[in-house]
C-alpha positions as CSV (number, residue, x, y, z in Angstrom):
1,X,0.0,0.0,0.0
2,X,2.7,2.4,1.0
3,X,4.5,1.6,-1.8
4,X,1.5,2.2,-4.2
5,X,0.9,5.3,-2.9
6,X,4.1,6.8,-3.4
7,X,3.9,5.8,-7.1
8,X,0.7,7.5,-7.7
9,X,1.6,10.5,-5.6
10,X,5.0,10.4,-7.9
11,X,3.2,10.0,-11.4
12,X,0.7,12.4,-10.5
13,X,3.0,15.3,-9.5
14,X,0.5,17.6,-7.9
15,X,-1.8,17.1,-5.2
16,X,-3.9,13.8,-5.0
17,X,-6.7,13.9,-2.1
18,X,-7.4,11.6,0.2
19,X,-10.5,10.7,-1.2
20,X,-9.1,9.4,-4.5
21,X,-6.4,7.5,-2.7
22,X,-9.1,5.9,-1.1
23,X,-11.5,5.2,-4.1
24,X,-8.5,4.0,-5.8
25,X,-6.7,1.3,-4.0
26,X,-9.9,0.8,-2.1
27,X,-9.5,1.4,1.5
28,X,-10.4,3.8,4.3
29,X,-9.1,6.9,5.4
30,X,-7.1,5.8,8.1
31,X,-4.8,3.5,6.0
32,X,-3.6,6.3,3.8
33,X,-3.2,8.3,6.7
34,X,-0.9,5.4,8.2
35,X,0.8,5.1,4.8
36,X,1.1,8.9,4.3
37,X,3.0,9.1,8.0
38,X,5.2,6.2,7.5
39,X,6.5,7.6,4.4
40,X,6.8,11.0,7.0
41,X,9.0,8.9,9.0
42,X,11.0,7.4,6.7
43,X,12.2,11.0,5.3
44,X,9.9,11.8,2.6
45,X,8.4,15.4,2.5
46,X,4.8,14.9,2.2
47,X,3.1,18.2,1.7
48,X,-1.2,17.8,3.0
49,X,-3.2,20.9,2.0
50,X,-7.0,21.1,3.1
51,X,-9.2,20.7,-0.1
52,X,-6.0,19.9,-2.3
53,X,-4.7,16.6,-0.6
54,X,-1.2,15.6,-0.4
55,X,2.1,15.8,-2.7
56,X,5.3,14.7,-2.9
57,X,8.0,17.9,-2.0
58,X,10.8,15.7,-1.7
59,X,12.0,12.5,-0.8
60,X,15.4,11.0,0.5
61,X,18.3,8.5,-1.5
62,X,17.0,5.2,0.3
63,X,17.0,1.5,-1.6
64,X,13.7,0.3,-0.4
65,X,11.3,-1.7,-2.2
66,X,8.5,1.3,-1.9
67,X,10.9,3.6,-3.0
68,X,11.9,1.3,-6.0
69,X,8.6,0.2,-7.0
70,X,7.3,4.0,-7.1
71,X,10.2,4.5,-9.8
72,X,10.2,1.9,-11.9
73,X,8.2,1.7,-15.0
74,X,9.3,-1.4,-16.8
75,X,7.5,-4.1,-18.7
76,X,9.5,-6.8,-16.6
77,X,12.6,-5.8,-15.3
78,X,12.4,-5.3,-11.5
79,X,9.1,-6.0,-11.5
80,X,9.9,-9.1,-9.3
81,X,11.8,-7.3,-6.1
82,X,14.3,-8.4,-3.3
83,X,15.3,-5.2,-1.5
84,X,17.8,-5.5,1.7
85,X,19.6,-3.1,3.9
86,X,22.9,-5.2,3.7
87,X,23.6,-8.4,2.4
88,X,26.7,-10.7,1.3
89,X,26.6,-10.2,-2.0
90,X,23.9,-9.4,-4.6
91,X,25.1,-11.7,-7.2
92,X,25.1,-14.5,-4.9
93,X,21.4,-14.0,-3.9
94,X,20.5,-13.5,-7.2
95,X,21.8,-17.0,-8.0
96,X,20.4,-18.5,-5.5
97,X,16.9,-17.0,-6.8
98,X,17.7,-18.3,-9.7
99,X,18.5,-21.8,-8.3
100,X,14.9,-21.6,-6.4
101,X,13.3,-20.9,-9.6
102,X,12.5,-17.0,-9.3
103,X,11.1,-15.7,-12.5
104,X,12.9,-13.4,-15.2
105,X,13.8,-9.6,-14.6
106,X,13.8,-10.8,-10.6
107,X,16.1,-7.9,-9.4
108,X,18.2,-7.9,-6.0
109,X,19.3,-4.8,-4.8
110,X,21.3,-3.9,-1.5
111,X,22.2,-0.8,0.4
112,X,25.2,-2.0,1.7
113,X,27.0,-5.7,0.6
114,X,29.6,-7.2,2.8
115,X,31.9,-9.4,0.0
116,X,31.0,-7.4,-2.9
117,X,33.0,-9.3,-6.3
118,X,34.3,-7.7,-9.3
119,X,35.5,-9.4,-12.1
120,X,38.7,-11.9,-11.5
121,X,37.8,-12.1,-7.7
122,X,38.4,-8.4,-7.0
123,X,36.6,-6.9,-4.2
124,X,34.1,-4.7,-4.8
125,X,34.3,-1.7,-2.1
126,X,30.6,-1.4,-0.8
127,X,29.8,0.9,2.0
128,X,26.4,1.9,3.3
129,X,23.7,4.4,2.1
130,X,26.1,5.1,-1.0
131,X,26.4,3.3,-4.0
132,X,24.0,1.1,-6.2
133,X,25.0,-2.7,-5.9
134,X,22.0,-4.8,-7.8
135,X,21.8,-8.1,-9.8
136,X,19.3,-8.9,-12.2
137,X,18.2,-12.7,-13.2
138,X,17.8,-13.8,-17.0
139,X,16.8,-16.6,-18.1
140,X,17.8,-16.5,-21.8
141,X,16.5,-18.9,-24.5
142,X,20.0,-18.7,-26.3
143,X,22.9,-21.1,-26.0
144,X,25.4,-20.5,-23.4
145,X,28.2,-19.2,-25.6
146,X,26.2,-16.4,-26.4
147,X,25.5,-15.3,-22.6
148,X,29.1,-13.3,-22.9
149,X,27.3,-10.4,-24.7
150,X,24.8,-9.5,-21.8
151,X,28.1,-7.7,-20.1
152,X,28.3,-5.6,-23.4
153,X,24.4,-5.1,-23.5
154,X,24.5,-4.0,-19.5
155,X,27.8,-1.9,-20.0
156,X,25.7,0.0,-22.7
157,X,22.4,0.4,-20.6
158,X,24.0,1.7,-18.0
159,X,26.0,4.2,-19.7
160,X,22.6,5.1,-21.7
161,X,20.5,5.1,-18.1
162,X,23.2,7.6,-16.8
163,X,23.4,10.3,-19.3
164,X,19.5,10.0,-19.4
165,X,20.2,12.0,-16.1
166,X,23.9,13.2,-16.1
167,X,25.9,15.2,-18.3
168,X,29.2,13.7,-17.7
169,X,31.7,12.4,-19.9
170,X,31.1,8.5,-19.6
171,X,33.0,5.8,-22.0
172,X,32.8,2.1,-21.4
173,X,36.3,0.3,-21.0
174,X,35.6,-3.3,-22.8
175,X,34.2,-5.3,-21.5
176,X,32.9,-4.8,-18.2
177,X,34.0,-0.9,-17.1
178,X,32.6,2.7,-17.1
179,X,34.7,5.6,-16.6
180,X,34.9,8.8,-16.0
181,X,37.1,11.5,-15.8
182,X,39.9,8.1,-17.0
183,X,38.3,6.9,-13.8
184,X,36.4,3.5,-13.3
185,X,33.0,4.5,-11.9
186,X,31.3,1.4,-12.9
187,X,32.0,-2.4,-12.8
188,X,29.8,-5.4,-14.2
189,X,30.2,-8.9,-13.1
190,X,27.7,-11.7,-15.5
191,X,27.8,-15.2,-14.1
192,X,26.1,-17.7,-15.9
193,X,24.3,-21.6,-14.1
194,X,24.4,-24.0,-17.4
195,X,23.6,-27.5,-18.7
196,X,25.9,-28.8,-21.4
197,X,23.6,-26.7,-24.1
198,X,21.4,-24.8,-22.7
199,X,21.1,-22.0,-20.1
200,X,19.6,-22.5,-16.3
201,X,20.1,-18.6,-15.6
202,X,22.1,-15.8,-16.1
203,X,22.9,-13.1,-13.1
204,X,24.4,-9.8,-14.0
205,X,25.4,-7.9,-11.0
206,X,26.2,-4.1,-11.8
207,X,28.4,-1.9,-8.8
208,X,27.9,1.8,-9.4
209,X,30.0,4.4,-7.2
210,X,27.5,6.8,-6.8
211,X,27.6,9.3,-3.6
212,X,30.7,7.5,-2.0
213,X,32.8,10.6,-1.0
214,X,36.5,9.1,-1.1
215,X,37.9,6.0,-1.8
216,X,41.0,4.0,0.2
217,X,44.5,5.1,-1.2
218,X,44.9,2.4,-3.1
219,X,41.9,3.2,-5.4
220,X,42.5,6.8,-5.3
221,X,44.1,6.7,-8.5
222,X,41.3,4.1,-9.6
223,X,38.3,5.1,-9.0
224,X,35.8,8.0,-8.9
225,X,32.0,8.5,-8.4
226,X,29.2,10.3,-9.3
227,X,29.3,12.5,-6.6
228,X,33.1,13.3,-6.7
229,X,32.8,14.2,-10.7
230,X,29.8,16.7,-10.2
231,X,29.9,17.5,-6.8
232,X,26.2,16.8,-5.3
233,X,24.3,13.9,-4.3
234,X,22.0,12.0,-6.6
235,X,19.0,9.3,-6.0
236,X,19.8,6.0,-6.2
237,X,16.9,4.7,-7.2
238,X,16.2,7.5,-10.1
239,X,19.9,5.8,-12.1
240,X,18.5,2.4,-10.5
241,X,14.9,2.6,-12.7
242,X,16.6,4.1,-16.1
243,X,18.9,2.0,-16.2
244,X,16.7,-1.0,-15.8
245,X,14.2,0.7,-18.7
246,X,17.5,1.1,-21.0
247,X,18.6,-2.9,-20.5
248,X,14.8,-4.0,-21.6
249,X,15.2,-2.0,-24.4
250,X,18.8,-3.5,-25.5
251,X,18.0,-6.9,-24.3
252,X,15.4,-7.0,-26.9
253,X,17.4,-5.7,-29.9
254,X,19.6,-7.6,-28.9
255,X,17.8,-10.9,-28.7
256,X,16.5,-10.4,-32.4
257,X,19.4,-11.6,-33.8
258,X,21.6,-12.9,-30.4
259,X,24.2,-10.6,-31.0
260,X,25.8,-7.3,-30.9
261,X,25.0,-6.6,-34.5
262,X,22.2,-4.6,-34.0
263,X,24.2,-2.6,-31.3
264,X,28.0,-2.7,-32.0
265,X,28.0,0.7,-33.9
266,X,26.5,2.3,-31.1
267,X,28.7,1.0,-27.9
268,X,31.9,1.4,-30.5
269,X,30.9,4.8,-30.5
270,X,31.6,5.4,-26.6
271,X,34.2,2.8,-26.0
272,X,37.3,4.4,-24.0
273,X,39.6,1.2,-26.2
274,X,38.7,1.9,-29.7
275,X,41.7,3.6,-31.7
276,X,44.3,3.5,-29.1
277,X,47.0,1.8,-28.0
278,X,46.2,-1.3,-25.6
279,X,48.1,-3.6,-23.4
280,X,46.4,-7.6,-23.2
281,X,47.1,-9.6,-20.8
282,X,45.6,-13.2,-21.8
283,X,46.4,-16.7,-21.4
284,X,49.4,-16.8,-23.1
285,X,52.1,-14.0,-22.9
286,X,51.1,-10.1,-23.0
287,X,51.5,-8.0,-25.6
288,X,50.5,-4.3,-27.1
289,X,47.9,-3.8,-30.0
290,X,46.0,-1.3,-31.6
291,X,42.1,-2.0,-30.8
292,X,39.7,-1.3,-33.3
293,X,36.8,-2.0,-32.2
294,X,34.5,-4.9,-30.8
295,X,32.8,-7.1,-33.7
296,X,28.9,-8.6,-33.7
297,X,30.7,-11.0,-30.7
298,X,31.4,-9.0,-28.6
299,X,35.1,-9.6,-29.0
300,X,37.6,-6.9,-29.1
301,X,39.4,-6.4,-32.6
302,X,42.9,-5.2,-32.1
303,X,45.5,-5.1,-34.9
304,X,49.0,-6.4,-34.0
305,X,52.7,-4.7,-34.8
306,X,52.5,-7.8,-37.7
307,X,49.3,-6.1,-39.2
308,X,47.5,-9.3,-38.5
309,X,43.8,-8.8,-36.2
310,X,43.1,-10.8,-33.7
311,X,39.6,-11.1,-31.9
312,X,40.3,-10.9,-27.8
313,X,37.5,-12.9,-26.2
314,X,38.1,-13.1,-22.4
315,X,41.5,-11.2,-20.6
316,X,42.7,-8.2,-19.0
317,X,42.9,-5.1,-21.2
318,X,44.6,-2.0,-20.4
319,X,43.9,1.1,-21.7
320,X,47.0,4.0,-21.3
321,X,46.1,6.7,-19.0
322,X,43.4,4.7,-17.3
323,X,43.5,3.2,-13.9
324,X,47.4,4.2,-14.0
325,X,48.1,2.3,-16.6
326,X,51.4,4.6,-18.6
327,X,53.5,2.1,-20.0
């Protein structure tokens, strides 16, 4: 109930009265007055005005399911919830969801995570009341060896859900990075359950540094946030629902044809690799390329001191000038 109320009261934008809360989710009085005073408590402004009804003035950067809900306008995506104040690790909830048969679009989101992952085992740093940490569930009709891609298709939602609201210079790092400012501000961790040819589920957890303030030395030179970049706090849950309408929209170009054809032109055009000089770090020995781009794979073209291209499929790719990468 709360949590439909604060939708309406959001989507509406002016002042709803009582009487049509009531008429509308068909209760009494007294249970939107309760509602309307535990949104009071949990820091939103509620303006009430005799004759008008109440409105919205402002509302505080919390990750709760009402406030979620009351944002999100999707077809599917976060429509089923799992909200909690802290927790282990979204992606590890998330799979275990999708273990339990949870449905898909289920979306876990935390307000604080306690062994946040990045990619290679890398902990994620994940403080309270700050940052977004969430995971959404697939459960993709493709093979497994296309289930690679979704980092590409999230990396590009995200970047597309953020400039929906910011004006900052974002690129994506391939495959799994946004930066700013030659910063990493973004990480994306997919993990995939699988039979020999088919897919059980696929969890794509996405860490956003958001309104974190400052970062431990040795990430100084790393990392950056939202906050740090444009120096004022923004609402979680605002980046959390355009995002999430961004990734339905590229999940289903993208599952028209199961690949990045449809989208490669447009995440080339804001990758942070494309045209400069690169240092991979695969399973064999490293060495230094020119990258040109990724193909309909989702690999990374690069062009070798030979001339010959190779398509990178999995590694560590440095880009100079980011993350203090010079030579």
């Amino acid at each position: 109930m709360k949590a439909e109320i604060l939708k309406v009261l959001r989507e509406r934008g002016d002042y709803v009265s009582g009487q049509q809360l009531c008429e509308y989710f068909n209760v009494s009085r007294t249970a939107v007055w309760k509602a309307i005073n535990q949104l009071k408590e949990e820091g939103y402004e509620v303006e009430a005005v005799r004759n008008k009804g109440y409105r919205i003035a402002s509302s505080p950067d919390v990750i709760t399911k009402e406030e979620l809900v009351s944002q999100l306008n999707t077809m599917w995506a976060g429509q089923t919830l799992f909200c909690y104040e802290e927790i282990d690790s979204t992606n590890t909830k998330a799979r275990q969801l999708g273990d339990e048969g949870l449905v898909n679009g289920t979306l876990v989101v935390a307000d604080c995570q306690r062994t946040g992952r990045g990619r290679r085992g890398r902990i994620w740093e994940s403080p309270r009341g700050k940052n977004i940490y969430m995971s959404l569930l697939l459960r993709p009709e493709f093979p497994p060896d296309k289930a690679s891609m979704l980092t590409l298709v999230m990396a590009l939602s995200v970047y597309e859900g953020l400039k929906e609201n910011l004006s900052l210079d974002f690129k994506i790092k391939w495959p799994n990075d946004i930066v700013c400012g030659n910063k990493k501000v973004v990480g994306i961790l997919t993990e995939m359950s699988t039979q020999i040819d088919y897919i059980n589920h696929v969890v794509i957890g996405t860490g956003i540094n958001v309104n974190i303030d400052e970062f431990p030395d040795e990430l100084k030179e790393m990392a950056t946030s939202i906050k740090i970049e444009t120096g004022r706090l923004w609402k979680r849950s605002m980046l959390i629902a355009s995002i999430l309408r961004a990734f339905e929209k590229n999940y289903e170009i993208f599952t028209q044809t199961n690949d990045l054809s449809k989208l490669q032109e447009k995440y080339n055009s804001i990758l942070i690799n494309k045209d400069k000089e690169v240092r991979i770090l695969g399973d064999k020995e490293a060495y230094v390329a020119y990258a040109l781009g990724i193909n309909e794979k989702g690999e990374l073209l690069v062009r070798k001191s030979d001339g010959s291209v190779d398509a990178v499929y999995a590694g560590e790719v440095s880009v100079r000038g980011l993350y203090g990468y010079t030579s």
